[in-house]
N, CA, C and O atoms as a Tripos MOL2 file, in Angstrom:
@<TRIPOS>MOLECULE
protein
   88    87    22     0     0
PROTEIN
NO_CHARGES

@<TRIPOS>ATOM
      1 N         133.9740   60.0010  127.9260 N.3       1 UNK1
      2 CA        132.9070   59.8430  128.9210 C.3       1 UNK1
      3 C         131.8630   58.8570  128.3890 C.2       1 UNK1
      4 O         131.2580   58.9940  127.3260 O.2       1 UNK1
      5 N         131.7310   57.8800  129.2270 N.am      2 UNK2
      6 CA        130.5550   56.7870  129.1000 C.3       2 UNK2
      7 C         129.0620   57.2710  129.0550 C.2       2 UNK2
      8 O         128.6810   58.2010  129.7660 O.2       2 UNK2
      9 N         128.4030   56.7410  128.3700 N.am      3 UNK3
     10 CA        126.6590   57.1930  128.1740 C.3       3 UNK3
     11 C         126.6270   57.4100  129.6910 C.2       3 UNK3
     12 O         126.4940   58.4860  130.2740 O.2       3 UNK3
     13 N         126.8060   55.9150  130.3390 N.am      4 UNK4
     14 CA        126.2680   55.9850  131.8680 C.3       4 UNK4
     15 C         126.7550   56.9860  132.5910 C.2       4 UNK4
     16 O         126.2710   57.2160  133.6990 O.2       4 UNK4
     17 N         127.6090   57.6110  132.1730 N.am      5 UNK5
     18 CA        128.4460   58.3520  133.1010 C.3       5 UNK5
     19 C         127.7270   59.7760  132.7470 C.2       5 UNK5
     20 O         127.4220   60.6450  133.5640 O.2       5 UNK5
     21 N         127.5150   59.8100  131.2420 N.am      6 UNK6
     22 CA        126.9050   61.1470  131.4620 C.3       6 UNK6
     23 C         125.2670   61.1700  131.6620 C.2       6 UNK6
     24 O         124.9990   62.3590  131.8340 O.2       6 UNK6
     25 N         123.9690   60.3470  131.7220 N.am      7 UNK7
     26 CA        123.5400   59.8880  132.2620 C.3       7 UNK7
     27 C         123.4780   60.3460  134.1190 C.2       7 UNK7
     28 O         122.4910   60.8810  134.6240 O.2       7 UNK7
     29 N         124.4220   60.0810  134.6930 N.am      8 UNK8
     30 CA        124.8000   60.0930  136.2160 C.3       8 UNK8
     31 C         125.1240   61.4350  136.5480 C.2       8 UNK8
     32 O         125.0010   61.7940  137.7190 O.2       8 UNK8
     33 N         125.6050   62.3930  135.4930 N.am      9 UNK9
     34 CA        125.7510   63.5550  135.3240 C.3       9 UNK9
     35 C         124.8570   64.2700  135.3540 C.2       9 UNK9
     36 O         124.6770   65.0530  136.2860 O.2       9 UNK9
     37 N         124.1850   64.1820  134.4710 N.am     10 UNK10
     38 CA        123.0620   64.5880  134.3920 C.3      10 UNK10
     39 C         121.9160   64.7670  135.1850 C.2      10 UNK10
     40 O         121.2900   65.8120  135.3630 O.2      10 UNK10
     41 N         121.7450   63.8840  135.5490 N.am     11 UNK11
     42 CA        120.8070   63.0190  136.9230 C.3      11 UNK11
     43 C         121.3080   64.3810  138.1060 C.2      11 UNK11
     44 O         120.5400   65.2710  138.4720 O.2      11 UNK11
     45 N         122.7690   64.2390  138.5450 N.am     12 UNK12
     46 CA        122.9840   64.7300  139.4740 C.3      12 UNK12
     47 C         122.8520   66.3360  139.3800 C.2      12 UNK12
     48 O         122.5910   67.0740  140.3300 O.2      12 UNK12
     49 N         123.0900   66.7390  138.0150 N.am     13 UNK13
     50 CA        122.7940   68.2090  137.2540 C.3      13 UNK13
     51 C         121.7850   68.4610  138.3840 C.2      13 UNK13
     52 O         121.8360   68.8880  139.5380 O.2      13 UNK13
     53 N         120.5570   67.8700  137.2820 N.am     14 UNK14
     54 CA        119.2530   68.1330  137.5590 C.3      14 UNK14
     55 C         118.6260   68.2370  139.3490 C.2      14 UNK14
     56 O         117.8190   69.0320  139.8310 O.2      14 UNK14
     57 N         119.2580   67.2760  139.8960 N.am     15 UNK15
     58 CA        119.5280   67.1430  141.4730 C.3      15 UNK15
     59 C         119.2120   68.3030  141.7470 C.2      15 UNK15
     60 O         118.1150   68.7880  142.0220 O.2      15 UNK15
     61 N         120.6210   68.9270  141.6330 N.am     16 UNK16
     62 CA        121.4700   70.1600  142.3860 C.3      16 UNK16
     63 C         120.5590   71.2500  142.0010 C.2      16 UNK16
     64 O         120.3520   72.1250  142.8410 O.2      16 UNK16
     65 N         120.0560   71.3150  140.9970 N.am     17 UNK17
     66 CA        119.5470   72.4100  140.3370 C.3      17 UNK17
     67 C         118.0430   72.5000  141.0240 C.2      17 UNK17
     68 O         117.5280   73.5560  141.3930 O.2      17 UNK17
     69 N         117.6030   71.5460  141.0980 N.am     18 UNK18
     70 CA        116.4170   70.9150  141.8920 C.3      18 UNK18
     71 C         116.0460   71.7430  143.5280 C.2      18 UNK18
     72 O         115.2050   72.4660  144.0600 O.2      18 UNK18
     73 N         117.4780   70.9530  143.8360 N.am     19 UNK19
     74 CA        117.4920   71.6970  145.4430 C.3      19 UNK19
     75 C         117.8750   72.8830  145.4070 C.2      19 UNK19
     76 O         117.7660   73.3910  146.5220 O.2      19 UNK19
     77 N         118.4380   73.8520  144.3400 N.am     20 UNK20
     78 CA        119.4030   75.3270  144.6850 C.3      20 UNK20
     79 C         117.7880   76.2930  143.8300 C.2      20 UNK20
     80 O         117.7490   77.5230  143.8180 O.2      20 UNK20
     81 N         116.7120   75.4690  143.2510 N.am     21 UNK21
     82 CA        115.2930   76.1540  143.0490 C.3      21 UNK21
     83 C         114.6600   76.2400  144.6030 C.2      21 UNK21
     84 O         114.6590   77.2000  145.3720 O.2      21 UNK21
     85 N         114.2350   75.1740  144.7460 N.am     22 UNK22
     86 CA        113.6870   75.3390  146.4070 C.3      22 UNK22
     87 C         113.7480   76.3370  147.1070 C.2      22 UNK22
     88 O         113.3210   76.3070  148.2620 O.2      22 UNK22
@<TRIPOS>BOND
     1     1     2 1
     2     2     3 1
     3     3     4 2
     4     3     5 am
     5     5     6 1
     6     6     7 1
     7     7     8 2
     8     7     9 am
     9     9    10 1
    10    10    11 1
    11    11    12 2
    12    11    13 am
    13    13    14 1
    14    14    15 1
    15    15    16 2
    16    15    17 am
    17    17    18 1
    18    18    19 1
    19    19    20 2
    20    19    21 am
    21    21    22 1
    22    22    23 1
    23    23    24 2
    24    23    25 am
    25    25    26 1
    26    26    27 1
    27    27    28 2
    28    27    29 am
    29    29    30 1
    30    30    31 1
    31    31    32 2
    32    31    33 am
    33    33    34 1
    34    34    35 1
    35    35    36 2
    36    35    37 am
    37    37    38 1
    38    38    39 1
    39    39    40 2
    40    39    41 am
    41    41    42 1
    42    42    43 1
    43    43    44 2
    44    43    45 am
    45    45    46 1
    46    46    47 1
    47    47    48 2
    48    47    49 am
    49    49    50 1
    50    50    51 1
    51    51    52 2
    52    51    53 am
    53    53    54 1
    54    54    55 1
    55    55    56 2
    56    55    57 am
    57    57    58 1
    58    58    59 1
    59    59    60 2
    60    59    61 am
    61    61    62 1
    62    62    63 1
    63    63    64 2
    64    63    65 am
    65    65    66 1
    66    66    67 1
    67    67    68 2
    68    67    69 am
    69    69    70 1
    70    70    71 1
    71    71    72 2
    72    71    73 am
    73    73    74 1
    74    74    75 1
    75    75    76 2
    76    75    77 am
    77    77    78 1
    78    78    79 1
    79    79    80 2
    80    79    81 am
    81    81    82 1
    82    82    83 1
    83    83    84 2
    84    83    85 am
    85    85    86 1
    86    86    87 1
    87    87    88 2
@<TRIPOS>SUBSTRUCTURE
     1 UNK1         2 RESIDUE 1 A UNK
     2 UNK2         6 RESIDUE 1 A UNK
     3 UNK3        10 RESIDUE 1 A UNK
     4 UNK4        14 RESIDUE 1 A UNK
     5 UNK5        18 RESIDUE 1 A UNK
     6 UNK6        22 RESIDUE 1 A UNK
     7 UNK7        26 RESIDUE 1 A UNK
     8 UNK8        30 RESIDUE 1 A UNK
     9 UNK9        34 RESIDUE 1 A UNK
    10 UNK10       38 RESIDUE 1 A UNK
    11 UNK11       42 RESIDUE 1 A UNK
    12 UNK12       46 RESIDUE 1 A UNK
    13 UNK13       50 RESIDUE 1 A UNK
    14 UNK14       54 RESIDUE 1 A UNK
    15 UNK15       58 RESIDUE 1 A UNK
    16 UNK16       62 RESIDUE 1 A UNK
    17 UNK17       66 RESIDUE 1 A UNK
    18 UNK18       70 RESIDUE 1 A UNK
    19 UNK19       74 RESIDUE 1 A UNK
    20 UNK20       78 RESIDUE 1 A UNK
    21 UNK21       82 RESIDUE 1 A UNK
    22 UNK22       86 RESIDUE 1 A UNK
């Protein structure tokens, strides 16, 4: 797995986790 890729992972982690707090 590429930096960027985990990076993009991450990102999207934080997303999801973001909206399923709300």
């Amino acid at each position: 797995m590429t930096r960027r890729s985990f990076l993009k992972t991450a990102t999207a982690g934080l997303a999801a986790n973001a909206a399923a707090g709300i």
